[in-house]
Every structure is written in structure tokens, then in C-alpha cells.
C-alpha positions in Angstrom: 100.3 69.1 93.2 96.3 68.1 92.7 96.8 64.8 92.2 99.6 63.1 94.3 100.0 59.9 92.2 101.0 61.7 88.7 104.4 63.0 90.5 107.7 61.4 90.7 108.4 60.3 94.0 112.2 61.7 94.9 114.1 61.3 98.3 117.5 62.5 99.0 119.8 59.9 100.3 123.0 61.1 101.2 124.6 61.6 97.4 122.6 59.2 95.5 119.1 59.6 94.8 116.2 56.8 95.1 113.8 57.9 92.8 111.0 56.1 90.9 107.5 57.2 88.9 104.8 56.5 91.9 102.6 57.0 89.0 104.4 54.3 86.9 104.3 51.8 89.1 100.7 52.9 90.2 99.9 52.3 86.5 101.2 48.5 86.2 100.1 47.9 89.4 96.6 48.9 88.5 96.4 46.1 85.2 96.6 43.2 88.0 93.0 42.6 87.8 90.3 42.4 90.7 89.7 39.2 91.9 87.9 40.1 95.2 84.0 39.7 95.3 82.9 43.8 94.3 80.1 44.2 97.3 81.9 45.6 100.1 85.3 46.9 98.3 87.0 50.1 100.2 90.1 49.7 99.7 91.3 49.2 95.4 93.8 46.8 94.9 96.2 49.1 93.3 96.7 51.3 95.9 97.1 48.6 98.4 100.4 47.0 96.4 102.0 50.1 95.9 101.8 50.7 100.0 102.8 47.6 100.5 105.9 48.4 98.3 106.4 51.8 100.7 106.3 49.8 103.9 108.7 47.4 102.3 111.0 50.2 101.5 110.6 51.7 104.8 112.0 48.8 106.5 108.5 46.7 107.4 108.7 43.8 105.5 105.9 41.4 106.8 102.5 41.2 106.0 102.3 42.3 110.0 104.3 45.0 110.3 103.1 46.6 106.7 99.5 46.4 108.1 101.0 48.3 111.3 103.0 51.0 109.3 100.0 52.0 107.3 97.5 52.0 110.4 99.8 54.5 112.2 99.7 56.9 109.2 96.1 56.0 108.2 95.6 60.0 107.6 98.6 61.2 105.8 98.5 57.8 103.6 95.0 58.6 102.6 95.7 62.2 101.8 98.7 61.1 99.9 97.0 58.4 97.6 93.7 60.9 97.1 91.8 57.4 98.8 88.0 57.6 99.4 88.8 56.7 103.4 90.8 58.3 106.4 91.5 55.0 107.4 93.8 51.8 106.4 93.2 48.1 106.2 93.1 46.1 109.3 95.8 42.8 108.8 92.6 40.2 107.6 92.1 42.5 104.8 95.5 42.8 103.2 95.5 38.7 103.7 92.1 38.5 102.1 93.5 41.6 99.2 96.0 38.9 98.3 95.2 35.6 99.1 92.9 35.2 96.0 95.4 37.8 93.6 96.5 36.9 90.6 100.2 36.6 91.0 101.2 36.0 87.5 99.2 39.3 86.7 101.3 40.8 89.0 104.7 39.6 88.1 104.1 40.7 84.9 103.3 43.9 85.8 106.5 44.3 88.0 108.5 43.0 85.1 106.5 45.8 82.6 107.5 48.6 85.2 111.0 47.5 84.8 111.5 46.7 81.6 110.5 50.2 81.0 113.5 51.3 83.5 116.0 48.8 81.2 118.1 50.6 79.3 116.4 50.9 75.4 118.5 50.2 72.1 119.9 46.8 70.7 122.1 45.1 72.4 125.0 42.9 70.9 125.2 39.0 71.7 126.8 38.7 75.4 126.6 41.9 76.2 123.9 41.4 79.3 123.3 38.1 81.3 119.9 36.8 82.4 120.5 34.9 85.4 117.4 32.0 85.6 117.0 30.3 89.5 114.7 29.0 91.7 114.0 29.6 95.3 112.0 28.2 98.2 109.6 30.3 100.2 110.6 28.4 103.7 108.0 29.6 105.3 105.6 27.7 103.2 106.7 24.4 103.4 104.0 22.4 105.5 104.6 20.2 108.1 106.4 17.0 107.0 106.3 18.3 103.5 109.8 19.3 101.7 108.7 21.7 99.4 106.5 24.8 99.7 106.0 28.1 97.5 108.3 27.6 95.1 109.2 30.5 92.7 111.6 30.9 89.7 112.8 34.5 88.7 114.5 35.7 85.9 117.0 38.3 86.9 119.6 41.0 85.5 122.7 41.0 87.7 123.5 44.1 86.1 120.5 46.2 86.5 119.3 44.4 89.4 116.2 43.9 88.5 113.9 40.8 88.1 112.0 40.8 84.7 109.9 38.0 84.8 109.1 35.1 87.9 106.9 31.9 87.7 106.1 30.0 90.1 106.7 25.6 89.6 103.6 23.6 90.1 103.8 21.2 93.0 104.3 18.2 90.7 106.5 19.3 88.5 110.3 20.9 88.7 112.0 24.2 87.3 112.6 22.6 84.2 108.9 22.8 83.3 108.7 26.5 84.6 111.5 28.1 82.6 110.0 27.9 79.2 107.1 29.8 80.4 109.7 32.2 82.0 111.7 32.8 79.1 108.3 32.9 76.8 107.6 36.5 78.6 111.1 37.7 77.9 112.9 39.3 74.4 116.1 37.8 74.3 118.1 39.0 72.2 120.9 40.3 73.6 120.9 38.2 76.4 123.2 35.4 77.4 120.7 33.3 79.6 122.6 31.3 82.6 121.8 28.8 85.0 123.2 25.8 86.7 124.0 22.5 85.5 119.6 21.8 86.0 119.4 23.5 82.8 121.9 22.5 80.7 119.3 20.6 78.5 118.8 20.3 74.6 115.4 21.7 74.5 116.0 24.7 76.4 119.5 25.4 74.5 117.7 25.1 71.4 114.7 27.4 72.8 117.3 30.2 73.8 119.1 30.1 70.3 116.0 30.1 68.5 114.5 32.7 69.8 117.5 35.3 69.5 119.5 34.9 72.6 122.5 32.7 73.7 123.2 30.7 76.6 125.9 29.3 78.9 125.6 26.7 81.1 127.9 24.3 83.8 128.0 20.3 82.8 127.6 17.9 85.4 126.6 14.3 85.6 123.0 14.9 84.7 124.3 15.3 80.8 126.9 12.4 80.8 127.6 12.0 77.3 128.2 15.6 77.1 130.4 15.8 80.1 132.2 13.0 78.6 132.7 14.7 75.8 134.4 17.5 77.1 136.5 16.1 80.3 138.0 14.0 77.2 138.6 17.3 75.6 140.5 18.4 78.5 142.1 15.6 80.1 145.8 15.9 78.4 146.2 19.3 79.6 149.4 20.0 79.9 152.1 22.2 78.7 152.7 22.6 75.3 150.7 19.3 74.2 148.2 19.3 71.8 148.2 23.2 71.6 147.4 23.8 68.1 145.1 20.9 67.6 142.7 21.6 70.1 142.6 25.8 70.1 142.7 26.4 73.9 142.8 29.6 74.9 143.3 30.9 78.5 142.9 33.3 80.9 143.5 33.8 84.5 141.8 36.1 87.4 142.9 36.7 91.4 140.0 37.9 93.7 141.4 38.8 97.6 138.8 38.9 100.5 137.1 37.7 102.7 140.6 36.6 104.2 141.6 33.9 101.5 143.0 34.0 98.4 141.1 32.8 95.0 142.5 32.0 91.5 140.2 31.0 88.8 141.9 29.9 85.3 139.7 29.1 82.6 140.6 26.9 79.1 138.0 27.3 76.4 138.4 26.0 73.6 135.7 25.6 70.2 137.7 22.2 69.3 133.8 20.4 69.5 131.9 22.6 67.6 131.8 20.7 64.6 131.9 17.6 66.5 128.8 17.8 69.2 125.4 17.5 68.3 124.9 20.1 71.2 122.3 22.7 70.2 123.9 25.8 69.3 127.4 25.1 70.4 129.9 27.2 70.3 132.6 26.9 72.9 133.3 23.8 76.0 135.7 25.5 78.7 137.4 24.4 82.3 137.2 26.5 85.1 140.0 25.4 87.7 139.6 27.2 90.8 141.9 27.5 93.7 141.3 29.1 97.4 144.5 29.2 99.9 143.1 30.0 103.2 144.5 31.9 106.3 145.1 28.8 108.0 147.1 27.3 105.3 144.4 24.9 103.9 144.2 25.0 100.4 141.5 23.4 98.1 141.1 23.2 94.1 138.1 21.6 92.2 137.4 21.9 88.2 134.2 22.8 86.8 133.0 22.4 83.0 130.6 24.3 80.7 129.1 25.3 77.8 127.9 28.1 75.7 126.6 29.5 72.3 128.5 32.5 72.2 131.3 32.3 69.7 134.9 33.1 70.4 134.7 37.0 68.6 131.6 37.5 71.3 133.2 35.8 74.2 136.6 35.5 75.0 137.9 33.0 77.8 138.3 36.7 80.0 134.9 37.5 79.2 133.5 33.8 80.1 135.0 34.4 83.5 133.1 36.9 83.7 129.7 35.7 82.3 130.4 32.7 85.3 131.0 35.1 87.7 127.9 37.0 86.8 125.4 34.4 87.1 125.9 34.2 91.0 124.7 37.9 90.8 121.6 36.3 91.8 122.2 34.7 94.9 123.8 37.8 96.6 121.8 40.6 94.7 118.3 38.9 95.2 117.9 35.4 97.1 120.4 37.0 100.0 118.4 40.8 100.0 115.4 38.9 100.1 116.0 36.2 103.0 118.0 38.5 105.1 117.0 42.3 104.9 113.4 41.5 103.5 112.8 38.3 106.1 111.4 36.3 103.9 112.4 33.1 105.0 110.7 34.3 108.5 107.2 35.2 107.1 104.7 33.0 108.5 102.1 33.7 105.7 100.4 31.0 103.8 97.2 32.1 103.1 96.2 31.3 99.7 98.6 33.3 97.3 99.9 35.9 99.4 103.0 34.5 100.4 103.7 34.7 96.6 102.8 38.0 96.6 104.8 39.3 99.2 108.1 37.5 97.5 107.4 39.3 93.8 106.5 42.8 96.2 110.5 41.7 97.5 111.6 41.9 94.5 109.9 45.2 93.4 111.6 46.4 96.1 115.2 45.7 95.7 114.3 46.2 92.0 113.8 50.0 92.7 116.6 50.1 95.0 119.1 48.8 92.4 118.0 51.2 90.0 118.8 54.4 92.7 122.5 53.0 92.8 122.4 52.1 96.3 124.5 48.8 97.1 123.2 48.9 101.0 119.5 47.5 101.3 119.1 48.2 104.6 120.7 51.4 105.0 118.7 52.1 102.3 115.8 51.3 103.8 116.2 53.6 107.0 117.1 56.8 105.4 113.8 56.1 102.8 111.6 55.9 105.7 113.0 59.3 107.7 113.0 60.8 104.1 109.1 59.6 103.1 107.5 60.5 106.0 108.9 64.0 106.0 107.9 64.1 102.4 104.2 62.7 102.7 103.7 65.2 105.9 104.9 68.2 103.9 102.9 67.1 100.9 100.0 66.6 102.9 100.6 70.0 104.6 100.4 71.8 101.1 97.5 70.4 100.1 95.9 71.6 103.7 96.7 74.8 103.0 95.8 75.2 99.4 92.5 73.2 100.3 90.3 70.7 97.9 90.2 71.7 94.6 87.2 73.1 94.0 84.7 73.4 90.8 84.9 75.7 88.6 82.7 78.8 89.4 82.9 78.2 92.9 84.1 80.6 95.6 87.7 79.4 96.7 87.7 77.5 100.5 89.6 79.9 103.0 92.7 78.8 103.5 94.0 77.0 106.5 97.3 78.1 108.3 99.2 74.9 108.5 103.3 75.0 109.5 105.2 72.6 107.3 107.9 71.6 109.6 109.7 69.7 106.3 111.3 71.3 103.1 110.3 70.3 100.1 111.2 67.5 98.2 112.3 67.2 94.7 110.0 66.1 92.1 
């Protein structure tokens, strides 16, 4: 136990687990490069991003409260990261640690320490989707201005995490970003999704080139295509046209949130040959229907497209691949607004804003990876489990003393009570 950060950091939560390398992410974190002025340095920037990560865990998700967190445990912090000082940073130096960071240094690095968590081997076409969106730091937006900080993230609904993020010039839109996004990533394998923004030629033709398949919803903004299909689609009705067109269905029910939803999709491959589409495989339908409590009902019909052919995606598993995509929204945009506060931060300084939002999403990252669906109550129980484990670490090394070179007499050793058990590593 010399040398705190080469040890798995482990807390028991309940029956599941959140564990994660402390050394690992150390490791990445350390390859985001220096950009502070050397004279003066106390505090390396590694460190400082992997604390910030710990507060974030432990439930103190501003730049404010993470200062706060790591001044009250100044000693034990120090001790636990083997740092030079006994102290921590006052709040104008983490802003100044960050305002001039590089942040796509650093989202690269978070998206290395994850994509070494990803599960390895080849994956067939459609097995995993890749969920592309943008999002709006609110609290960045400047008076009488409508946009602020805005960041796109590449995410895995399944795994949770968020391989890659870029952030969209203020002149420009998402559609200029997500080449650069996609550029970082290996695709194969991956069925890349987005909303109907993205459904263009280019990027289709980008995502099939490179080894991975896409699926998109049709709106307005591709009229000829859209045309194409509501065409397609339009004499829908029993028995008509059946054979002709190949249209296959399939049907799901979801219950909750006290109404009743039934989505019915119709794919069909009938414009394959037809469509000078990049890529394309399949057009499908998506009628949706919601009967409420009060009686209301609604229905609207939705159309996409996608390169997966019909032995890698079947209409069922197109349902599914729709469904997916809005993994994102509740899995990372929610986690982050609500439980992380995002949308509340006040920091604008420079680039920390951004680097507090890519620090979010190392953070429900890591959490996704333990199992645990609850951010929050994850959160709680990780900062009653930490600080027992950082005070009994601390108290070890106390009582075994510094290490001490060889030849030398050993120190004496200090009787220190460790009033926590150990924890595993």
C-alpha cells in the first residue's frame, strides 16, 4: 500500500460494487497536457481532475462545492494522492487549473479510459448503438445571446458511457462537429443514431465507409427523401400491395407512467434499388399511440432510415435500435442537468465550464459501469464509503510510517486506531 494511486479503488454499495482503476484513470488523466504558466505550480493537473471526479461522485458537483469538499479533507486527500502539500486549492485556482485546459485533450482521455472498460472482441453489424446529440451548457449562454457552451457527445446507451465529445464552434452547427466526433471513434460494429439533423448524404456515406451503419428519422429537412418514403407508405392498408412492396411488421406495448403506449413499425427494403440514398438498406413507419388516464388519446407517424439490412435488423429489432437512441436523453443529458446541476453552474470562465460537463460525464461513465441505475443514491453511499476508506488508508500508512531508504533504521511506529475496516482492493 506504498503508493496509493497504483490500487483499485473498491467501495461496497449494498450488493453491487462501484469499482474503477484510480490508477487508470490517473494515467489518462495525466496525458491532458499542462497549459498553466510552470513558475508557481503546486498543485499537478492530474491529480486535480481526478479529485474533482471524487467530489463529483461524492455528491459535490460545482466548481464551489468541489473546492469545499477537498478543503475540509485537505490532509487525508494529500496523504491519499502521495501530494507534495497538506493543503488543497482555494476555488480561484481550480478556475484558473481549468480555464486555460485543453478540453479536447481531455475528452479524449476520458473516452481512452473507457474505451479500455468496453467490452473487447468484434462485434457484428447492429449489435451496439452509438447514440450522437448535442447539448447546451445553460449556464453559459450570455445575456441576450441564445447559445452558450455547446457540446456534442457520442454515447453508448448500453454501457453508459460517452466515448468521444466535441464541442460546436460558435458559428457553426452540430453538423460540422460530428465528423470530427465520429473521426476519433472505430466503428465497426456500431449502428450510429441521431435525429432527423443528421440524416444527411455525407455523413451516411462517412458512417458506411468507414465500417459502421446508421439509422436515422426523415423529416422535412430531406424532402425528396421523405417523399419518397411517405409514397412508399401511403396505401397501407390490409392486404394491398403486400407482396410488391415487402413490408414487414412488428408491434410493442410499454405500460407506465400511467398511460398506455403502442408502437407498430412497417419496414420495408422496397427502395433499395430505387434511392440514390447512401448506403440504404431499409425505409420504415413508426406509428405510435398513447391512451391516457383521462381518456385522451393521441397517434403521430414517424419515418426513417437505415443501412442495416433486413438479416441484421429485423422490424423488432429496429424498434429497438429507435428506442435505444433516447438512451441518451435519460442516461446522460437528464443525470447530468438534474443529479450533476449542470444547468445551475454559474461557471464561465474560460474553458472550465467545458470541463466540468466532460468531468459529468466521467462520472456517470464510472457509475454505469458499477451497474448502479440510481445516480444519486449512488452518490451518497460513495461518499460514506470513500471517506471511511481514505481515513483507514491514511491510518495504515501512519502506522507503517514513510517508506524509508534502504539501509536506514526503520521510523518507530505510531499507534494510530483505525476506526474503519478495510476495503477491498
Amino acid at each position: 500500500m506504498s503508493d496509493p494511486n497504483t490500487l483499485p479503488l473498491t467501495a461496497q454499495l449494498g450488493d453491487e460494487p462501484l469499482a474503477f482503476s484510480l490508477h487508470a484513470l490517473l494515467t489518462h488523466l495525466a496525458a491532458v497536457p499542462e497549459t498553466r504558466h510552470p513558475r508557481g505550480l503546486r498543485y499537478p493537473l492530474g491529480p486535480l481532475l481526478a479529485l474533482a471526479v471524487l467530489a463529483k461522485l461524492a455528491g459535490y458537483p460545482t466548481l464551489r462545492a468541489l473546492a469545499d469538499w477537498a478543503c475540509l479533507r485537505a490532509a487525508d486527500l494529500a496523504a491519499f494522492f502521495a501530494l507534495p502539500h497538506a493543503t488543497m486549492p482555494h476555488l480561484t485556482t481550480w478556475t484558473r487549473a481549468f480555464a486555460p485546459l485543453d478540453t479536447a485533450a481531455l475528452d479524449a482521455a476520458i473516452g481512452a479510459f473507457f474505451a479500455d472498460l468496453r467490452a473487447c472482441g468484434p462485434h457484428r453489424p447492429g449489435d451496439l448503438v452509438l447514440s450522437i446529440d448535442g447539448k447546451t451548457l445553460r449556464g453559459t449562454i450570455p445575456a441576450g445571446a441564445h447559445r452558450g457552451v455547446h457540446l456534442v457527445a457520442a454515447y453508448l446507451p448500453a454501457a453508459g458511457f460517452v466515448l468521444a465529445q466535441v464541442a460546436v464552434d460558435q458559428k457553426a452547427n452540430e453538423l460540422t462537429a460530428v465528423p470530427h466526433l465520429l473521426a476519433q471513434l472505430d466503428l465497426h460494429g456500431l449502428v450510429v443514431t441521431g435525429d432527423a439533423l443528421f440524416a444527411q448524404r455525407a455523413l451516411s456515406a462517412h458512417i458506411v465507409a468507414t465500417g459502421g451503419d446508421y439509422l436515422w428519422r426523415v423529416k422535412s429537412n430531406q424532402t425528396g427523401l421523405r417523399d419518397e418514403i411517405t409514397w412508399l407508405f401511403a396505401p397501407l392498408r390490409a392486404g394491398e400491395r403486400e407482396t410488391d412492396f415487402d413490408w414487414r411488421r412488428a408491434r410493442e406495448v410499454i405500460k407506465g407512467h400511467g398511460w398506455l403506449e403502442e408502437r407498430e413499425i412497417v419496414a420495408s427494403r422496397a427502395l433499395k434499388s430505387s434511392s440514390d440514398w447512401p448506403g440504404l438498406e431499409q425505409v420504415f413507419q413508426i406509428t405510435t399511440r398513447v391512451a391516457y388516464p383521462d381518456g385522451r388519446q393521441r397517434e403521430w407517424v414517424r419515418y426513417g432510415v437505415t443501412s442495416l439490412a433486413v438479416a441484421q435488423a429485423s422490424p423488432a429489432r429496429l424498434l429497438a435500435l429507435t428506442r435505444a437512441h433516447w438512451g441518451i436523453e435519460g442516461g446522460l443529458h437528464q443525470r447530468r442537468d438534474v443529479s450533476l446541476r449542470e444547468d445551475r453552474s454559474q461557471t464561465r470562465t474560460g474553458q472550465a465550464a467545458h470541463v466540468l460537463a466532460s468531468l459529468n460525464n466521467a462520472v456517470i461513465g464510472v457509475v454505469a459501469h458499477s451497474g448502479a441505475a440510481n445516480l444519486a443514491a449512488t452518490q451518497r453511499a460513495f461518499a460514506y464509503r470513500f471517506d471511511k476508506a481514505m481515513h483507514y488508508h491514511n491510518c495504515v500508512r501512519q502506522w507503517a510510517g514513510p517508506p524509508t531508504q534502504e539501509g536506514a533504521a526503520p521510523p518507530r511506529l505510531r499507534r494510530v486506531r483505525a476506526v474503519a475496516p478495510p476495503i477491498a482492493a
